[in-house]
ZADRENLUM-559460 format. One record per residue (C-alpha): x, y, z negated; residue in three letters. Coordinates in pm, 1 decimal. Each point is the difference from the previous one (the first is absolute). Layout:
! ZADRENLUM-559460
> X | Y | Z | ALA
...
This chain:
! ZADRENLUM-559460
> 1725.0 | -4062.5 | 2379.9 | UNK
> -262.2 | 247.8 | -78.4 | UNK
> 92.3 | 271.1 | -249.3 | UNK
> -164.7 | 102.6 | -327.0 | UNK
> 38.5 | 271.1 | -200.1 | UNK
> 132.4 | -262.3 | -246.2 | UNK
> 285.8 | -143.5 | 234.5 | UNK
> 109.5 | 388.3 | 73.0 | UNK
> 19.2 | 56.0 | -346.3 | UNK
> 157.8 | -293.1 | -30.7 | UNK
> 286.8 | 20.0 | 233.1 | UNK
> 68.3 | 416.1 | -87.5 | UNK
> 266.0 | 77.2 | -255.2 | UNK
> -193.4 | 85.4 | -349.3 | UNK
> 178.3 | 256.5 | -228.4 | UNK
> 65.8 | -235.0 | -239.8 | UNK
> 245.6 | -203.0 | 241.4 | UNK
> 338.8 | 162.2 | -10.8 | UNK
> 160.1 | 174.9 | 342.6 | UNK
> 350.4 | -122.6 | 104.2 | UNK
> 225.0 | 237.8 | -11.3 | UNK
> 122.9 | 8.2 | 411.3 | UNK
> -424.8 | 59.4 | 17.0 | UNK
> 24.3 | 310.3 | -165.0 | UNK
> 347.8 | 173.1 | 177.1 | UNK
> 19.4 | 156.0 | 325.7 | UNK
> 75.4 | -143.2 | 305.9 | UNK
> 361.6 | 107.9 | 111.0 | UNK
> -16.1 | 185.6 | 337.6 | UNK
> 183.9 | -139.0 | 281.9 | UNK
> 271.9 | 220.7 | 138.8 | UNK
> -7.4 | 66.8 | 351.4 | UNK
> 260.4 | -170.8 | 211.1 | UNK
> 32.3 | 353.5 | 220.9 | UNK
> -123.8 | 297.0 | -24.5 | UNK
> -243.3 | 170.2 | 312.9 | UNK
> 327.2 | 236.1 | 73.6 | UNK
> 173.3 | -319.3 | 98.6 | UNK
> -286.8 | -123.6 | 162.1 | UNK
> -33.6 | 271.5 | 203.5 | UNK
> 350.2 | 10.2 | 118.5 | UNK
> -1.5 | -380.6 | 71.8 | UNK
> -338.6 | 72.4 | 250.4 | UNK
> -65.7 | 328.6 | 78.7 | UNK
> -229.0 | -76.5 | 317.1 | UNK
> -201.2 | -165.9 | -258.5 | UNK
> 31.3 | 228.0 | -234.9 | UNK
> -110.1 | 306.3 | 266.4 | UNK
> -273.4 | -249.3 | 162.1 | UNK
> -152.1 | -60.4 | -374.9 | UNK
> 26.8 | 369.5 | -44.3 | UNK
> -218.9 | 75.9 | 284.8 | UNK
> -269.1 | -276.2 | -101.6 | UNK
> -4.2 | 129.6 | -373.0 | UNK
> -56.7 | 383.1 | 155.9 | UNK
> -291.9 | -124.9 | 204.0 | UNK
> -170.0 | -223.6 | -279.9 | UNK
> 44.0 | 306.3 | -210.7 | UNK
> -154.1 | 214.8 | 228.8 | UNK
> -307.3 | -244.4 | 42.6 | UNK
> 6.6 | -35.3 | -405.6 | UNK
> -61.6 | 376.3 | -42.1 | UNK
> -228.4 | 40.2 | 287.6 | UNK
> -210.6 | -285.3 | -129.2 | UNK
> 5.5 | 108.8 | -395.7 | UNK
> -84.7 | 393.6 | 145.1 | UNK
> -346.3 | -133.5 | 138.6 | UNK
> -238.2 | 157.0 | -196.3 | UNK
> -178.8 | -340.1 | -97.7 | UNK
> 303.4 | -138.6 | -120.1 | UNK
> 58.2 | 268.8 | -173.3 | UNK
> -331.1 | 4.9 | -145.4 | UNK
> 21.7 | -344.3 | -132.5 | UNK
> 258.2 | 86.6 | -252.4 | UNK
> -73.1 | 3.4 | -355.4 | UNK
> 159.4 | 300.3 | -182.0 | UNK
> 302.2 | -182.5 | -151.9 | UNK
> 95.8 | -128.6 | 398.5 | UNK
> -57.8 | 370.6 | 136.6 | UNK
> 229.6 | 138.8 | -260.9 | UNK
> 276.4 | -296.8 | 37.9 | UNK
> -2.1 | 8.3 | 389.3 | UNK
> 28.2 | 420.7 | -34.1 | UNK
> 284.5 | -23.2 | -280.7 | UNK
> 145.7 | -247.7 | 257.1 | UNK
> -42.9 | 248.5 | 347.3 | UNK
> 117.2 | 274.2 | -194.9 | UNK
> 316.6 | -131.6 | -144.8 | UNK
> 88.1 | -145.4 | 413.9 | UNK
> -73.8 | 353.1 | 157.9 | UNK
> 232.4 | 171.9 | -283.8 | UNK
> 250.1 | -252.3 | 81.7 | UNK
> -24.6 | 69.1 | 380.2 | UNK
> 25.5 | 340.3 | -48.7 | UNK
> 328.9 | -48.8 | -235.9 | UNK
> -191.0 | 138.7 | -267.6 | UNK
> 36.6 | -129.2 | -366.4 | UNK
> -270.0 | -331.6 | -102.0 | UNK
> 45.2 | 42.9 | -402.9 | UNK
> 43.5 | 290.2 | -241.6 | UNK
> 294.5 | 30.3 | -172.0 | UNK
> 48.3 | 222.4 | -278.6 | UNK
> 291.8 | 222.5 | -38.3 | UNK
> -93.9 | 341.1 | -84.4 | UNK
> 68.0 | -71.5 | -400.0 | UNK
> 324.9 | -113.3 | 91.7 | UNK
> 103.6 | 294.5 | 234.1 | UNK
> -156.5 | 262.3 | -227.5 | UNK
> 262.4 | -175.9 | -278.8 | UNK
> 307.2 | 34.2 | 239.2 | UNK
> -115.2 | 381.9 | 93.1 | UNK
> 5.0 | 107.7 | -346.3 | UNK
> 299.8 | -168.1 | -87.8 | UNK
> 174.6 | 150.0 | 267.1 | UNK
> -110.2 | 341.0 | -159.5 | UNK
> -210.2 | 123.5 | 293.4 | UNK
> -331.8 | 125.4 | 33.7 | UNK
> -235.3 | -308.5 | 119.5 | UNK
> -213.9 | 289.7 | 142.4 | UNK
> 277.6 | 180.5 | 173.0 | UNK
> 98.6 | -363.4 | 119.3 | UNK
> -331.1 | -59.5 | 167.0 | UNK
> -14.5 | 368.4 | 144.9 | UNK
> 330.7 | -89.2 | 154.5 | UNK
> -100.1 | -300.3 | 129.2 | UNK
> -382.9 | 74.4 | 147.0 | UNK
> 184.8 | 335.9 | 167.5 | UNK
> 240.1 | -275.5 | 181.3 | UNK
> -276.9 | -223.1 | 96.8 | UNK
> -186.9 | 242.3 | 114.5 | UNK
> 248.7 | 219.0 | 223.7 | UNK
């Protein structure tokens, strides 16, 4: 059967024809059956043996996407996604902090309701970091 413009149109709901309602709600997620923790436990010569494999097709990922015609080929919204993502893995690998949180307002509160100097606070503690 050859198809026209008229027998797509045809065969696509219009917005005039109502949606059932199981169209319209999410699909329910499947719950694992085990968790990779178990997994692991169950095979851990697979487990070190996939380990291995995903460190060498990461290395071979990273060399590949660091060749400077790969890296040319990137538009500016992939360039600034693949960065965001590099950045966030070497902060994790160095057991540095991925997100922001914001706490200051909430520790400045607690200082002064404790009835101490917030400035006398921070002296205090940059003098301990520091020594």
């Amino acid at each position: 059967m050859i198809l026209s413009r008229k027998n797509c149109r045809q065969n696509r709901p219009s917005a005039r024809q109502p949606v059932s309602p199981s169209a319209r709600q999410p699909k329910k997620r499947v719950e694992k059956r085990s968790d990779a923790a178990e997994l692991i436990a169950l095979q851990p010569d697979a487990a070190q043996k996939l380990d291995e494999q995903l460190e060498l097709a990461a290395q071979r990922f990273v060399q590949h996407a660091l060749r400077q015609e790969v890296v040319s080929s990137m538009n500016g919204q992939q360039a600034m996604t693949a960065a965001g993502i590099a950045i966030d893995k070497m902060r994790l690998l160095r057991g540095l902090p991925t997100e922001i949180v914001q706490i200051m307002p909430n520790l400045l509160e607690r200082i002064r309701q404790s009835g101490l100097d917030a400035v006398v606070v921070f002296q205090a503690m940059y003098a301990e970091l520091a020594g």
